[in-house]
C-alpha positions in Angstrom: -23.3 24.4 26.2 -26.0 27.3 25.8 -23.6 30.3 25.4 -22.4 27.8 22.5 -25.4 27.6 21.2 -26.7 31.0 21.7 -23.4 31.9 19.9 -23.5 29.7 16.5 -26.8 31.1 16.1 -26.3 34.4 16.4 -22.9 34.1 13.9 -25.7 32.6 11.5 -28.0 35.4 11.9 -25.1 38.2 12.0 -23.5 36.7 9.0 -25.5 38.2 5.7 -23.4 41.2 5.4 -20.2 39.7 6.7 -20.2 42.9 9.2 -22.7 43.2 11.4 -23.0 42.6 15.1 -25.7 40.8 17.1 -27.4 43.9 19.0 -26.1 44.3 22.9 -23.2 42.0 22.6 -19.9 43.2 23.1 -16.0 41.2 21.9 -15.7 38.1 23.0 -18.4 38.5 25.6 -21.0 36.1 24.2 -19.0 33.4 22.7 -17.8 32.1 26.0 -13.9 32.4 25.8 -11.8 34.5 22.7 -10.4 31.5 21.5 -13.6 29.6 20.2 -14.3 32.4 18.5 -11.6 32.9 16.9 -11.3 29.1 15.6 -14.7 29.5 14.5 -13.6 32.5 12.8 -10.4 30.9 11.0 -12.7 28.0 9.8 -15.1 30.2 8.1 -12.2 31.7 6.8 -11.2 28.7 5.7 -14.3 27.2 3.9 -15.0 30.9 2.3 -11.6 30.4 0.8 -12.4 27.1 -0.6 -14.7 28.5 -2.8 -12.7 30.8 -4.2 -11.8 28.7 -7.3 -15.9 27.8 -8.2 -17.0 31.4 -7.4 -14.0 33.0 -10.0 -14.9 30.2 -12.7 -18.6 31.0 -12.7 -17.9 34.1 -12.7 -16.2 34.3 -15.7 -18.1 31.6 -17.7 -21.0 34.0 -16.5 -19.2 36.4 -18.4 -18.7 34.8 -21.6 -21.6 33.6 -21.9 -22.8 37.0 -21.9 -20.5 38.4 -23.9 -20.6 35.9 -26.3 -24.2 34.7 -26.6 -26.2 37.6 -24.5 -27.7 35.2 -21.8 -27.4 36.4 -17.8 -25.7 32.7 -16.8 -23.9 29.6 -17.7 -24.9 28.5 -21.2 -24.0 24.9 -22.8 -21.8 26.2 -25.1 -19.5 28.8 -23.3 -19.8 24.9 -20.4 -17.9 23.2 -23.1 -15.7 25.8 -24.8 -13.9 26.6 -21.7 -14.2 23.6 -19.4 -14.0 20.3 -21.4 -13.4 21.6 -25.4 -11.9 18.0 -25.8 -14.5 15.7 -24.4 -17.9 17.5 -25.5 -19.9 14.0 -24.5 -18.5 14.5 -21.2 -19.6 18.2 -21.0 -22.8 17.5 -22.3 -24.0 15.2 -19.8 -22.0 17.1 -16.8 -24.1 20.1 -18.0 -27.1 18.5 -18.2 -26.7 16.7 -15.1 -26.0 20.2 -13.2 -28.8 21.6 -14.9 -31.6 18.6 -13.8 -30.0 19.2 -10.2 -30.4 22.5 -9.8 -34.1 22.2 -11.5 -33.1 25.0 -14.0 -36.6 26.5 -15.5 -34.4 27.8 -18.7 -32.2 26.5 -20.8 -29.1 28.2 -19.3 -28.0 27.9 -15.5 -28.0 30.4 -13.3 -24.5 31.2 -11.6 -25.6 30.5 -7.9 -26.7 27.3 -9.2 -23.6 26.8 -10.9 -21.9 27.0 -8.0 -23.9 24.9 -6.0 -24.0 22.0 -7.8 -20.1 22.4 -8.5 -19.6 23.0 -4.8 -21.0 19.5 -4.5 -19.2 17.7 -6.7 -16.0 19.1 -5.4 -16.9 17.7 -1.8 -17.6 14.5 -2.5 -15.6 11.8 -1.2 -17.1 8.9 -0.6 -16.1 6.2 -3.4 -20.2 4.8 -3.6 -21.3 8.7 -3.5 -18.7 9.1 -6.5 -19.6 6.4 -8.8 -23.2 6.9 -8.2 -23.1 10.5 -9.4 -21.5 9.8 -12.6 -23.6 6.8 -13.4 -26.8 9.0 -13.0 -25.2 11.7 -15.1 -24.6 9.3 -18.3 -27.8 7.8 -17.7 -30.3 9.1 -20.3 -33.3 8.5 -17.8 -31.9 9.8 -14.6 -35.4 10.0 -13.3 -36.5 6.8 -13.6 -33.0 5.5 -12.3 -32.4 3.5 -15.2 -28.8 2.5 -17.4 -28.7 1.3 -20.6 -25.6 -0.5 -21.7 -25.0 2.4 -24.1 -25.1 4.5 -21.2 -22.4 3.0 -19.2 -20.6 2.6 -22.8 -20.3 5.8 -23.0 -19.3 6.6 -19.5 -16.4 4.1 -19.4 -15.2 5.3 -22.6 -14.6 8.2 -21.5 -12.9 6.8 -18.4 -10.5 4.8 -21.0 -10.0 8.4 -23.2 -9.3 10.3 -20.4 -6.6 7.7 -19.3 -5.0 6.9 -22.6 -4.6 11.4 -23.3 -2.9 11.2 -20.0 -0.9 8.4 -20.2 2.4 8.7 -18.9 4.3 8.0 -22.2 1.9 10.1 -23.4 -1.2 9.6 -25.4 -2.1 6.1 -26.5 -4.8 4.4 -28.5 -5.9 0.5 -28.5 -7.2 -1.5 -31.1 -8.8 -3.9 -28.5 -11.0 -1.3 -26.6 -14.5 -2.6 -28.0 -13.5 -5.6 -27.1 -12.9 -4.5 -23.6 -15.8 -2.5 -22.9 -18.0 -5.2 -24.4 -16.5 -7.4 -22.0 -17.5 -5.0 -19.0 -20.7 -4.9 -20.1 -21.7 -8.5 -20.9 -20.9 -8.7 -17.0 -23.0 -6.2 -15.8 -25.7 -6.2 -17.9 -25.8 -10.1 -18.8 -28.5 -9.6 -22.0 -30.8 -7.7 -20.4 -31.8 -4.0 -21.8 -31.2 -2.2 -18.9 -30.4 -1.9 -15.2 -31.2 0.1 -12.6 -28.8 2.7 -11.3 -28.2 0.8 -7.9 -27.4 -2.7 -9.7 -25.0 -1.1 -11.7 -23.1 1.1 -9.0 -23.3 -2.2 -7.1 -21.4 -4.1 -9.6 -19.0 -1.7 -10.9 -17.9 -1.6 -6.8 -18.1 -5.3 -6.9 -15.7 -6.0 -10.2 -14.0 -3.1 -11.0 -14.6 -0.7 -8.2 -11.7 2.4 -9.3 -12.8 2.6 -13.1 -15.0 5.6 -12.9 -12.5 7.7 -10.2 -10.6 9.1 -13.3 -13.5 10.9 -14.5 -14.1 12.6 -11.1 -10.5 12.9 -10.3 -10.7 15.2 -14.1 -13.7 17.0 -13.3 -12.5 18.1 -10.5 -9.3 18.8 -11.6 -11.2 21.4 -14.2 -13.6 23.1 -11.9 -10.1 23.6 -9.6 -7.9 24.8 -11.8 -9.9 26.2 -15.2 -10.4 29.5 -14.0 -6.5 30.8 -14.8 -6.7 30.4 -18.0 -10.0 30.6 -18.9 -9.0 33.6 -21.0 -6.6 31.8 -23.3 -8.4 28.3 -23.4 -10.3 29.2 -26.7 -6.8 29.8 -28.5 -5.2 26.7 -27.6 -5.8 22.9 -27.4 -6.6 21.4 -23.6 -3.9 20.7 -22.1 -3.1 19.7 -18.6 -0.8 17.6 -16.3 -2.7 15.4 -14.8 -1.4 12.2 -13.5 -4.5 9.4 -13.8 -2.0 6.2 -12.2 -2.6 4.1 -15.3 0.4 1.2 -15.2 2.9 1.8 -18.0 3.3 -1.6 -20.6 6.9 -1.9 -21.1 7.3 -3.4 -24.2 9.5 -6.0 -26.1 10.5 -6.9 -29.5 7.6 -9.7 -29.4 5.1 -7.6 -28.3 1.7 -8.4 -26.2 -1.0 -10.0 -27.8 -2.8 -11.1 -24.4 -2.9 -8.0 -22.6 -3.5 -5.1 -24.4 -3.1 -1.4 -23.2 -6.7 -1.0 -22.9 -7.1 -4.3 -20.9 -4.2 -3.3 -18.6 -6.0 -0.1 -17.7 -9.0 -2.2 -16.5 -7.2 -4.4 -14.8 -5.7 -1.7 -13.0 -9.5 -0.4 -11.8 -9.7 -4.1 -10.7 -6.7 -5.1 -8.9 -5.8 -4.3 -5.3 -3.6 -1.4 -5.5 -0.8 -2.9 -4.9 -0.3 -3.7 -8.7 -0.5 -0.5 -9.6 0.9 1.5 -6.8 3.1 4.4 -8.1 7.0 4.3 -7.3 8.5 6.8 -5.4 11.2 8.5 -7.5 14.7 7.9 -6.8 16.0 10.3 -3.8 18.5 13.2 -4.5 22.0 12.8 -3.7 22.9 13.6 0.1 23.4 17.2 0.3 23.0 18.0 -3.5 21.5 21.1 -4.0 18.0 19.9 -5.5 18.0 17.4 -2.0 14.9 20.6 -1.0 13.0 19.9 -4.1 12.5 15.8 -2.8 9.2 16.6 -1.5 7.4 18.3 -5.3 8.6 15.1 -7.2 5.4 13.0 -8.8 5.9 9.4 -7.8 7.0 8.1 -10.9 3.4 5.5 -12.4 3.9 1.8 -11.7 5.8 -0.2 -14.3 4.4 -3.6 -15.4 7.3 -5.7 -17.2 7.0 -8.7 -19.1 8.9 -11.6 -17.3 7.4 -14.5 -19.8 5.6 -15.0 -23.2 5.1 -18.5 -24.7 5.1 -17.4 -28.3 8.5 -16.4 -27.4 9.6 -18.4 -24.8 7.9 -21.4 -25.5 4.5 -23.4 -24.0 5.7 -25.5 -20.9 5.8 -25.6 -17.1 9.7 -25.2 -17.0 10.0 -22.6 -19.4 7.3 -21.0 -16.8 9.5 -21.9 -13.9 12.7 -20.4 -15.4 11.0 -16.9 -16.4 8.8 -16.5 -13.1 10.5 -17.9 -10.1 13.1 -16.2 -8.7 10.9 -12.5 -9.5 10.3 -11.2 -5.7 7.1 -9.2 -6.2 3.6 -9.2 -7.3 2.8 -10.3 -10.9 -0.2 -11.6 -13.6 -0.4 -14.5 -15.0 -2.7 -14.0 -18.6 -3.8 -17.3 -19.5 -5.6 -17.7 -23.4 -7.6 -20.5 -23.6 -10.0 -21.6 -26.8 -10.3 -20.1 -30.3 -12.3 -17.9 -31.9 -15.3 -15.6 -29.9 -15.7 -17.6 -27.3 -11.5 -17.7 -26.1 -11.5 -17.4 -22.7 -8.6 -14.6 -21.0 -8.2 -15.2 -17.2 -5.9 -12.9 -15.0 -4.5 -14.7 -12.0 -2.9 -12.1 -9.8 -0.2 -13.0 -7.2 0.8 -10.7 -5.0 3.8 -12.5 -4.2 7.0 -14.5 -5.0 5.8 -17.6 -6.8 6.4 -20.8 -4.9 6.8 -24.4 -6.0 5.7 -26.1 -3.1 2.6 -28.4 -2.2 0.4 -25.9 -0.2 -1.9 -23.2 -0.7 -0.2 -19.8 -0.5 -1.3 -16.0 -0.8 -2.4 -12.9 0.9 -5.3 -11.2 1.2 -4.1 -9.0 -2.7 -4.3 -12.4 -4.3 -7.0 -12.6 -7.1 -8.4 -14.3 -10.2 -10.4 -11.9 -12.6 -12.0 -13.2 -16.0 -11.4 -11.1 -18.8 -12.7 -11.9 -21.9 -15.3 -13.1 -23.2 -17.3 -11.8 -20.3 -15.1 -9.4 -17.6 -15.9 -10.5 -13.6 -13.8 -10.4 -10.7 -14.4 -14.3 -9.7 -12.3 -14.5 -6.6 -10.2 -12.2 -4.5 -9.1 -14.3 -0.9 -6.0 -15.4 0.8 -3.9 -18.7 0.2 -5.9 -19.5 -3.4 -2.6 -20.3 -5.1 -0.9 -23.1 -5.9 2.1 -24.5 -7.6 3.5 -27.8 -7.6 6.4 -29.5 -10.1 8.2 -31.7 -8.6 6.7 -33.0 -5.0 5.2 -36.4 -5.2 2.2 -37.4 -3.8 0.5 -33.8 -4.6 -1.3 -32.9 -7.7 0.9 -30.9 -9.7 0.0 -28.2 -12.0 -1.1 -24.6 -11.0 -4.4 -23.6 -9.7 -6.5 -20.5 -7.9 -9.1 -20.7 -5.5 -9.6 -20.8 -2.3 -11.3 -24.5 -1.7 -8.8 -26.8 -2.6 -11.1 -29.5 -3.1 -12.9 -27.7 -5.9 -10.3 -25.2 -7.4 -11.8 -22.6 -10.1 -8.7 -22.8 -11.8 -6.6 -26.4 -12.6 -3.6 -26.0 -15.3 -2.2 -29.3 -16.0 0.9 -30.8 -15.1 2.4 -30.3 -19.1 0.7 -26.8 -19.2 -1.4 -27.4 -22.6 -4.6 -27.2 -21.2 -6.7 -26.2 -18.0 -10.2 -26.3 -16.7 -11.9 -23.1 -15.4 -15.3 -24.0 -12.9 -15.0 -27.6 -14.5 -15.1 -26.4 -18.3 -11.7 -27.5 -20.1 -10.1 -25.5 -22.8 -6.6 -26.2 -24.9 -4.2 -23.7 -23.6 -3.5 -21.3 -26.5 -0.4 -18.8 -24.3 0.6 -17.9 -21.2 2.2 -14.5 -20.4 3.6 -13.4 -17.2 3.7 -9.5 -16.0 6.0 -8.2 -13.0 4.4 -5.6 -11.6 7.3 -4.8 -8.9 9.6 -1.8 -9.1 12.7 -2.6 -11.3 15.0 -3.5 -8.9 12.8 -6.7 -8.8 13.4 -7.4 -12.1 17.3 -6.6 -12.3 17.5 -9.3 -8.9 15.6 -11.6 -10.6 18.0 -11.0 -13.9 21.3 -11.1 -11.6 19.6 -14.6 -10.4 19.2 -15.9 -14.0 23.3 -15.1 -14.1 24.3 -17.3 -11.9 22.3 -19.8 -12.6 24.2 -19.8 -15.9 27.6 -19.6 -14.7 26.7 -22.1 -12.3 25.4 -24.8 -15.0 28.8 -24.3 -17.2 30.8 -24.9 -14.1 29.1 -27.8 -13.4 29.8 -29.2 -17.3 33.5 -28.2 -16.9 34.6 -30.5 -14.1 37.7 -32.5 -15.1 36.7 -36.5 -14.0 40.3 -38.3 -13.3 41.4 -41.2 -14.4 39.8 -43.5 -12.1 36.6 -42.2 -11.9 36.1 -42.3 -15.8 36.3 -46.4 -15.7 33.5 -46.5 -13.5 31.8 -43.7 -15.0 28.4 -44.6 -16.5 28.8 -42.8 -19.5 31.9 -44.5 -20.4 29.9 -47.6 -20.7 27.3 -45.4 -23.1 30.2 -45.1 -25.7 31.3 -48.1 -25.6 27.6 -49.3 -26.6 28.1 -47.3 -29.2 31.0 -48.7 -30.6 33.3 -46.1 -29.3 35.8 -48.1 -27.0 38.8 -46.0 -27.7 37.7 -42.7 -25.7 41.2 -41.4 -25.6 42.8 -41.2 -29.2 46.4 -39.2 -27.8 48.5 -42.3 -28.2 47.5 -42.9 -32.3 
């Protein structure tokens, strides 16, 4: 344990230069045994090489900034030009936060400090460290640890920019996203002027816990990768392939009025992942010749398809039942209630098959998130669900909660209105959302099928002779003054 010791602290000492040698010692004398030594070696290695990509950026921003604006470090302007030329709100308060960190006495940052607070950034992983970091960077009054609601405006904004340019259909724009931010921050910030930094990281965790990630999961993406190309970065437009696992809105011919793009990428932040889990592409052919190159494919983003719309479909609990049972895998359930500013949006989130039975079903991914006016996730829990048509005895209707003696969600038997924590509202639509891999879908589909063929057989049994005079609907026509059913002998 001493020679250990003894040894770290001598590496520490022996290591300004990189080649000198603590005086007296000899190879592999004072370390105890060759092998520590030479893991201790290959993990300095290793964290020097880390570095690498931090070290050769600063470098050359170093460079440009002195070569285009004659200061000796980082300036604001080179920061933006070659790093984040599309989002300059998002440079400007990285810079800014990297310059208050490293207590910068000029305007422009030195290049060890730089690195040090990039170096940081880069090895954080703690989800709380994370959104913490980026709150206090969009904050105007970092050091009073205070957020304004135009402060965290501005930061999810450019959470919801930075996931529509890298949409997977590519980029995408949403006339509902003041809506949708307004929503997020009449929850957090209920009326009041401002919050302090804690509150809010506690409540984005709370609610929407993965809504800042893509702005790390960017940043660090940059500081990784910018320094190949800084060179050519001025002459072109920012580009990059950078998969943010925002779900992909397949539409329709009637479109989706309830759930917009921008309101499926927060639900996404909200949702246990299993709603928006990425699919694994489809394997290679056995022994095709592109069988090695399984391993580089991207999983392909999650696909959320719409099952059921009653604008289209029709309002009712059987057109319900026809377009969601029968789907094996998790789905949303949008639910408009009210008119005009204060409509009410919930999200009821199964995470599995829908059942039509009299008890209380669900696992632990099972939620219920308000959307609009006001965004909150109200309850996540298992066995909150419910469904009932058809057994007597049992309240039918749906509902979500986990007390079912006081459910925070009752629709009605004749699904035209529901109560939500004991307020009713008229029920304006209802759309459904499968959120499973397509196979799902074309089951459920293949399901529908038969159910089809099945109904037609049933109308296309031939009734003989004997069984039509007792048949109840010969009795119907002759009520209706109909007694010859059989005209063949006229």
């Amino acid at each position: 344990m001493g020679n250990h010791n003894t040894h770290e602290k001598s590496g520490t000492e022996g290591g300004g230069s990189g080649t000198s040698t603590p005086r007296g010692s000899t190879r592999g004398t004072r370390s105890g045994s060759s092998g520590e030594l030479q893991g201790q070696q290959e993990k300095t290695e290793s964290q020097t090489t880390s570095l690498v990509p931090v070290e050769k950026l600063g470098k050359l921003l170093a460079h440009r900034s002195q070569k285009e604006d004659g200061i000796n470090g980082v300036t604001e302007k080179s920061f933006t030009k070659y790093l984040f030329p599309k989002y300059p709100d998002l440079a400007r308060q990285f810079y800014n936060y990297i310059h208050g960190s490293g207590k910068c006495k000029n305007k422009h940052v030195p290049l060890s400090t730089f690195r040090q607070q990039c170096e940081k950034i880069l090895a954080m992983l703690d989800d709380s460290v994370i959104i913490e970091t980026y709150v206090r960077m969009f904050s105007v009054d970092a050091d009073e640890g205070t957020v304004t609601p135009d402060d965290l405006r501005s930061l999810l904004y450019i959470s919801y920019k930075l996931s529509m340019d890298h949409y997977p259909e590519g980029p995408q724009t949403c006339f509902m996203v003041n809506k949708t931010l307004t929503a997020v921050l009449r929850g957090c910030f209920n009326n009041k002027d401002s919050h302090s930094v804690g509150f809010v990281v506690r409540w984005l965790e709370e609610h929407c816990h993965r809504l800042i990630f893509p702005v790390h999961r960017y940043c660090v993406h940059v500081l990784a990768t910018r320094h190949r190309d800084v060179e050519t970065l001025a002459a072109r437009a920012d580009g990059g392939a950078l998969e943010l696992g925002t779900p992909v809105l397949e539409r329709s011919a009637w479109g989706s009025p309830a759930l917009p793009v921008s309101a499926a990428w927060l639900l996404a932040a909200t949702a246990p992942p299993l709603y928006s889990r990425p699919l694994r592409a489809p394997p290679p052919p056995a022994g095709s010749a592109a069988a090695w190159l399984a391993r580089l494919v991207c999983a392909l983003p999650s696909h959320w398809a719409p099952l059921y719309a009653s604008r289209e479909h029709g309002l009712g609990a059987n057109r319900f039942l026809h377009h969601t049972l029968a789907y094996r895998g998790p789905t949303l359930v949008v639910l408009e209630g009210g008119s005009g500013p204060d409509a009410l949006t919930l999200v009821v989130c199964a995470a599995q098959e829908w059942r039509d039975t009299h008890q209380y079903w669900g696992t632990p991914d099972c939620a219920l998130v308000q959307l609009y006016p006001t965004y909150a996730l109200v309850e996540q829990a298992p066995k909150m669900l419910y469904l009932n048509s058809c057994i007597r005895g049992y309240p039918k209707g749906l509902r979500a909660g986990s007390d079912p003696r006081k459910p925070l969600l009752v629709v009605n038997e004749g699904f035209d209105s529901f109560t939500f924590k004991g307020v009713p509202y008229s029920l304006a639509a209802i759309e459904v959302w499968g959120c499973g891999e397509q196979s799902l879908r074309d089951a459920q589909i293949e399901v529908k099928k038969w159910q089809v063929r099945e109904a037609e057989r049933q109308r296309q049994v031939k009734i003989s002779a004997a069984d039509w005079i007792e048949h109840p609907d010969r009795y119907l026509l002759e009520l209706a003054g109909r007694p010859q059913y059989n005209n063949s002998s006229s």
